[in-house]
C-alpha positions as CSV (number, residue, x, y, z in Angstrom):
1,X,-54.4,136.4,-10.0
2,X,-52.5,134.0,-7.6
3,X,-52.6,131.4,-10.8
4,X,-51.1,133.9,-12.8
5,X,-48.5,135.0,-10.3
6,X,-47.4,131.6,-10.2
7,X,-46.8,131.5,-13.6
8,X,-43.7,133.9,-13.1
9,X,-41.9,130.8,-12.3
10,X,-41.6,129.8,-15.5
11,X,-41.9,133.1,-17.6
12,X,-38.4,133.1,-18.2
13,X,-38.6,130.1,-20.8
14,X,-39.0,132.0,-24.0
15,X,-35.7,134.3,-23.1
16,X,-33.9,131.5,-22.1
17,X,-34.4,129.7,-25.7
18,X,-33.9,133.1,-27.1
19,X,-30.8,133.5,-25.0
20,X,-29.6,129.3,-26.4
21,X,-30.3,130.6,-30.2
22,X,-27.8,133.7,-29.3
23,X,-25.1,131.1,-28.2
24,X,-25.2,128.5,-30.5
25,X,-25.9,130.7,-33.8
26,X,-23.9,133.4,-33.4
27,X,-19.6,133.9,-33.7
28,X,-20.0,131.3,-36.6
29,X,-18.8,131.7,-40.4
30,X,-22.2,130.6,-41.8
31,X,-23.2,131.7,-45.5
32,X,-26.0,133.9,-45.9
33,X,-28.1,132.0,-48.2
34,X,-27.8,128.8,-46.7
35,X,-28.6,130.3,-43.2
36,X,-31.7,131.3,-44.4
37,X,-33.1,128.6,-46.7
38,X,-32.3,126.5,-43.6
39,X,-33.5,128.1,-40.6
40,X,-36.8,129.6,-41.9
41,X,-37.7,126.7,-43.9
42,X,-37.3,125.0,-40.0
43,X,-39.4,127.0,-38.7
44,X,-41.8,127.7,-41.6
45,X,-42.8,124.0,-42.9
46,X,-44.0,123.1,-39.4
47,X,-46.1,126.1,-38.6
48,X,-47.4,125.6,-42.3
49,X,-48.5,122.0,-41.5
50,X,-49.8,122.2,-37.8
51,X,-52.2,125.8,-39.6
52,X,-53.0,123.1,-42.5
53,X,-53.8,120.4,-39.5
54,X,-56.0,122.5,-37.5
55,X,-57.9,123.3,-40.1
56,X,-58.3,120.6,-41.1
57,X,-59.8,119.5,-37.6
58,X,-61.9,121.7,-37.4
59,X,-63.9,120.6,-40.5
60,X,-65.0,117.6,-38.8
61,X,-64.9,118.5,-34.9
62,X,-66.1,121.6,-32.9
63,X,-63.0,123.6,-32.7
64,X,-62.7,126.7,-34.5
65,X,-59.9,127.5,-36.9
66,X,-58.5,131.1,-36.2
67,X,-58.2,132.9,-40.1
68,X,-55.3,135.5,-38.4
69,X,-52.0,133.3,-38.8
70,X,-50.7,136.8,-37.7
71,X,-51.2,136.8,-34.8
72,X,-51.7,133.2,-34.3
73,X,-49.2,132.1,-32.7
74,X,-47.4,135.1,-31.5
75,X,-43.8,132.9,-30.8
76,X,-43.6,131.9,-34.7
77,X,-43.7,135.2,-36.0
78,X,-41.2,137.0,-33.0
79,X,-38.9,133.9,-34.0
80,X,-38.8,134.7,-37.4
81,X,-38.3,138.1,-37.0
82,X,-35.0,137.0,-35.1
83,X,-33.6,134.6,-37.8
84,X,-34.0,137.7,-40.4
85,X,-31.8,139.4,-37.7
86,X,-29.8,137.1,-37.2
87,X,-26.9,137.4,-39.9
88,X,-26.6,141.1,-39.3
89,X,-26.1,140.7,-35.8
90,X,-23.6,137.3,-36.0
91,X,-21.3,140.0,-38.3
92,X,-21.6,142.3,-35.1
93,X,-20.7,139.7,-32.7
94,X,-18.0,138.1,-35.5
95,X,-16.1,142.1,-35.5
96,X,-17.2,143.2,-32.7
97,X,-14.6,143.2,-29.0
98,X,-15.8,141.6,-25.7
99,X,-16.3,146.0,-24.4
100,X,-18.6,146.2,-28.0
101,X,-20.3,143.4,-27.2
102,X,-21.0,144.4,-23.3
103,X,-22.1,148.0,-24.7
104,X,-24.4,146.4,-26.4
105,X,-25.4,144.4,-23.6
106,X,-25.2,147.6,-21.3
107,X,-27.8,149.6,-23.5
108,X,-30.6,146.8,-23.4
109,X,-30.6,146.8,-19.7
110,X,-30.5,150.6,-19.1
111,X,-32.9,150.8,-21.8
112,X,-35.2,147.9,-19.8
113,X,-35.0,149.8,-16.2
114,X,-35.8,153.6,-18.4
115,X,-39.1,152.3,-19.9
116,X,-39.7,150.4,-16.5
117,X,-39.5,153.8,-14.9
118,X,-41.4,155.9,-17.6
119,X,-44.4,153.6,-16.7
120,X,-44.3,154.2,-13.5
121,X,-43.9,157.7,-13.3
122,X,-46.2,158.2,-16.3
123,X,-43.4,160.2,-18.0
124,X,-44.2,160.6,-21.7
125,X,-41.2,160.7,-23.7
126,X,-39.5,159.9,-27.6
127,X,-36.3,157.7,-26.6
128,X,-36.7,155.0,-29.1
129,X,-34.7,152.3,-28.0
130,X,-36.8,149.5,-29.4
131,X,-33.3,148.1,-31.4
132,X,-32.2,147.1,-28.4
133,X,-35.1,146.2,-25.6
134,X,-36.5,143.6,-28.1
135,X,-35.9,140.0,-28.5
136,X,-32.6,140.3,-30.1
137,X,-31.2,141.8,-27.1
138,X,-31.5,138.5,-25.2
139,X,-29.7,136.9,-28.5
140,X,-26.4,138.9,-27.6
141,X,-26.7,138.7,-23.9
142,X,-27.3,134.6,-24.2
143,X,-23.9,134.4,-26.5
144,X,-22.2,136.8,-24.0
145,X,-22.9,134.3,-21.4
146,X,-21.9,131.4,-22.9
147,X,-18.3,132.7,-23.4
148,X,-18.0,134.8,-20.4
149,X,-15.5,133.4,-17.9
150,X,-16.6,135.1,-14.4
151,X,-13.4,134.2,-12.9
152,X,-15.1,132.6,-9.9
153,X,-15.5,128.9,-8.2
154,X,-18.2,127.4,-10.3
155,X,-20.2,126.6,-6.7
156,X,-20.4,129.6,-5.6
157,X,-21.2,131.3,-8.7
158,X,-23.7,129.3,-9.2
159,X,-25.1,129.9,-5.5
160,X,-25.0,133.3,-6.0
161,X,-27.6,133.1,-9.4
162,X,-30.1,131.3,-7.4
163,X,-30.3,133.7,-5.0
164,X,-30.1,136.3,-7.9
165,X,-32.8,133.9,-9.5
166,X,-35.2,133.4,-6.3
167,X,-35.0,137.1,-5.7
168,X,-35.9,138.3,-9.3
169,X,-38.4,135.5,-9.2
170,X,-40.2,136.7,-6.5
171,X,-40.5,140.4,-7.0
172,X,-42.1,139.1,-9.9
173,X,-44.7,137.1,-8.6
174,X,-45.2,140.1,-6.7
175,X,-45.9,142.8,-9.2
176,X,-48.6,140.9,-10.7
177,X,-51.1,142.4,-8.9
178,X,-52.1,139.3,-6.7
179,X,-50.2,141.1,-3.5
180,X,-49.2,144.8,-4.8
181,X,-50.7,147.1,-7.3
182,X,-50.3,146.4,-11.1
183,X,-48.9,149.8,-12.1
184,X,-45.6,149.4,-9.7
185,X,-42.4,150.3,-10.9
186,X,-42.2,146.9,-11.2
187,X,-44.3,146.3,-14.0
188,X,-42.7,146.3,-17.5
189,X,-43.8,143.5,-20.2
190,X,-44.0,144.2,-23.5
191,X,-47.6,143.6,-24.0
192,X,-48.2,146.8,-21.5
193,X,-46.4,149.2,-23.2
194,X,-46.0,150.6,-26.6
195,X,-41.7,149.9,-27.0
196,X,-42.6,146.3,-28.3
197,X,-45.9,144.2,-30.1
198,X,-45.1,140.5,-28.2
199,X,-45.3,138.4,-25.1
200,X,-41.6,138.8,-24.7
201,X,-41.0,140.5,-21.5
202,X,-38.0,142.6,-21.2
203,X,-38.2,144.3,-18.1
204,X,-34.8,144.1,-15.6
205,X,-36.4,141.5,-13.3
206,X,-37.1,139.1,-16.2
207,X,-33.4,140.0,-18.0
208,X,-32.1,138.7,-14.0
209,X,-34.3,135.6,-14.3
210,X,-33.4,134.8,-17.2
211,X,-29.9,135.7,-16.9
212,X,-29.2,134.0,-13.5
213,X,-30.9,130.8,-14.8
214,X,-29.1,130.2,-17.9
215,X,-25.3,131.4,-15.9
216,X,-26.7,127.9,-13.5
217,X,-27.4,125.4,-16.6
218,X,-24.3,126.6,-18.0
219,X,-22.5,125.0,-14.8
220,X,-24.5,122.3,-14.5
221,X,-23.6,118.6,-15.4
222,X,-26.2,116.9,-18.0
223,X,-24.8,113.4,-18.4
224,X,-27.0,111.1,-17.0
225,X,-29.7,112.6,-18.9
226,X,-28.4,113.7,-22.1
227,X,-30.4,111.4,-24.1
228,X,-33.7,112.5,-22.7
229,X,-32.9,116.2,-23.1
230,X,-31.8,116.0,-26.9
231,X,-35.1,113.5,-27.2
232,X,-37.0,116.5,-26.3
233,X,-34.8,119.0,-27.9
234,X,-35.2,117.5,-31.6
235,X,-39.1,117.7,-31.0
236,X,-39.4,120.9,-29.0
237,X,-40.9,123.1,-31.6
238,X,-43.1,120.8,-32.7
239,X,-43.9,120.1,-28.9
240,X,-44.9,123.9,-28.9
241,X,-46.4,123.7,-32.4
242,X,-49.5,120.9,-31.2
243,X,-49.4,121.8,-27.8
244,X,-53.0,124.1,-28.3
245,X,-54.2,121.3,-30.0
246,X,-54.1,118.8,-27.0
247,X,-55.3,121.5,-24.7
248,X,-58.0,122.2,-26.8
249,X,-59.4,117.9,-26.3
250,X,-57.9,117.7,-22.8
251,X,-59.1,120.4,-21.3
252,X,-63.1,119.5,-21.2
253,X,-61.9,116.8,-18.4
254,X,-59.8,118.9,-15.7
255,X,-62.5,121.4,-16.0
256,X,-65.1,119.1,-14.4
257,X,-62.9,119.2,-11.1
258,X,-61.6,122.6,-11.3
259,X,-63.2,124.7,-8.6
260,X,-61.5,125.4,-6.0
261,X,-58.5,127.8,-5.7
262,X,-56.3,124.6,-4.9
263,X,-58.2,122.3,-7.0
264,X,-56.9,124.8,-10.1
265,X,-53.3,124.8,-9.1
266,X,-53.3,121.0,-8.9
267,X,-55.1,120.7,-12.7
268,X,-52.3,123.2,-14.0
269,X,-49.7,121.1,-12.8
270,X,-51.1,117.7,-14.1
271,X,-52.3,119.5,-17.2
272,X,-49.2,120.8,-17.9
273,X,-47.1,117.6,-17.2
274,X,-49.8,115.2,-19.5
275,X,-49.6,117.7,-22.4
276,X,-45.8,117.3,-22.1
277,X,-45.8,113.8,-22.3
278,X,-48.6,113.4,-24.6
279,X,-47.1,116.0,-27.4
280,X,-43.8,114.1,-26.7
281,X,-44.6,110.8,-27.3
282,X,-47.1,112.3,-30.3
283,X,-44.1,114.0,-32.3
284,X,-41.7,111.3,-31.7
285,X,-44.2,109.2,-33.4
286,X,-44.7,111.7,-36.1
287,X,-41.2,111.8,-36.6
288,X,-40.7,108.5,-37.9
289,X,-43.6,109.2,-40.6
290,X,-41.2,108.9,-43.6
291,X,-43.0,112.3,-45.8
292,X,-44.4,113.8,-42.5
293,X,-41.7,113.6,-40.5
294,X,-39.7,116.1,-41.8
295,X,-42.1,118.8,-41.6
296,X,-43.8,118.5,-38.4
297,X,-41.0,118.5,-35.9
């Protein structure tokens, strides 16, 4: 349970990229047809060859190939979902004014705090807001953020989202049921509750974490290390794509030494930092495989 409170620190990563497709994809004049032969065939053609490759594998080695691409790999399919979304929304965002927009906003975190509270109070109700607490609510609120001038010295502003991020952050770690009960008023993710079928949590604390995170990024000056980060950027989703794959062979040797409460933590962080690398360096090979190339990253 401490392991997985940990992992709060970090929970905010699939909102944030949901939060960077919402500011770089919508507000733009893009055709319908072409937005959609383009982006799903993105996505699609890798997920198609990694299913193909693990299958492949395990024909000749002792993994076992999973025959539900449904709900195999849970981020490909919410993803999806959100690109078919996608040009309805940009023609929302394209007409809509900054107050529309913040309405919008508005709803999904009133709606995030109501269901939070329904849990916790055990109040069964039929207020269907799942339009709005659902992965394209983070797609508006990361465009919102992009453009939104606060009107406040960058320094300050952004001093004021790490504590906004350290706080949210830490009543998270909290509610996981390593220091306080599970069913706090704390506890919303949509795997616990019925509003939404994904690991996409939506709760207040994680719209915060998120939120505050991405407002600090926004600020912050990337120069030195652009080339790394667009490096990683161009290979990300394949990064994601293989990642189970290199867990799958590298995992046999941290659990020889894994016993110890501390002994874990330290195998998580090396473990996570050697997958990194290792699917990194893998794809960016990959990527220069003339055929291949194009439909693995």
């Amino acid at each position: 349970m401490y392991i997985y409170m940990f992992s709060e620190i970090v929970r905010y990563a699939v909102p944030i990229f949901l939060m960077l497709s919402g500011a770089l994809l919508l507000n733009r004049d893009v055709e319908l047809n072409y937005f959609l032969k383009h982006r799903l065939t993105r996505i699609i053609y890798p997920f198609l060859f990694y299913v193909v490759l693990e299958f492949i594998l395990s024909l000749f080695t002792s993994r076992t190939f999973s025959f539900d691409i449904f709900s195999h790999s849970w981020y490909f399919w919410m993803i999806f979902g959100v690109y078919l979304a996608v040009p309805i929304i940009n023609k929302f965002v394209l007409n809509a004014s900054t107050k529309e927009i913040e309405y919008f906003i508005g709803v999904f975190i009133l709606a995030a705090i109501f269901y939070q509270l329904t849990l916790f109070f055990h109040i069964k109700h039929y207020f269907n807001l799942n339009f709005f607490v659902a992965p394209i609510g983070y797609l508006v609120f990361g465009y919102y953020l992009s453009v939104k001038d606060f009107k406040m010295d960058p320094k300050k502003l952004m001093i004021l989202m790490a504590v906004v991020f350290v706080a949210a952050t830490f009543v998270k770690m909290l509610e996981t049921g390593a220091v306080i009960p599970r069913n706090s008023a704390l506890d919303y993710a949509a795997t616990q509750s019925s509003i939404l079928s994904s690991w996409v949590d939506v709760g207040i604390f994680e719209i915060l974490q998120a939120g505050s995170l991405f407002i600090i990024f926004k600020h912050l000056n990337f120069k030195s290390c652009r080339k790394g980060i667009v490096s990683v950027s161009n290979v990300s989703y394949g990064m994601y794509l293989i990642n189970y794959l290199i867990m799958f062979y590298l995992s046999p040797f941290f659990i020889r030494w894994t016993h110890s409460g501390i002994e874990i933590c330290i195998a998580i962080i090396v473990m996570s930092v050697a997958v990194f690398v290792i699917s990194w360096l893998i794809l960016l090979g990959l990527k220069r495989i003339p055929v291949i190339g194009k439909y693995c990253t």
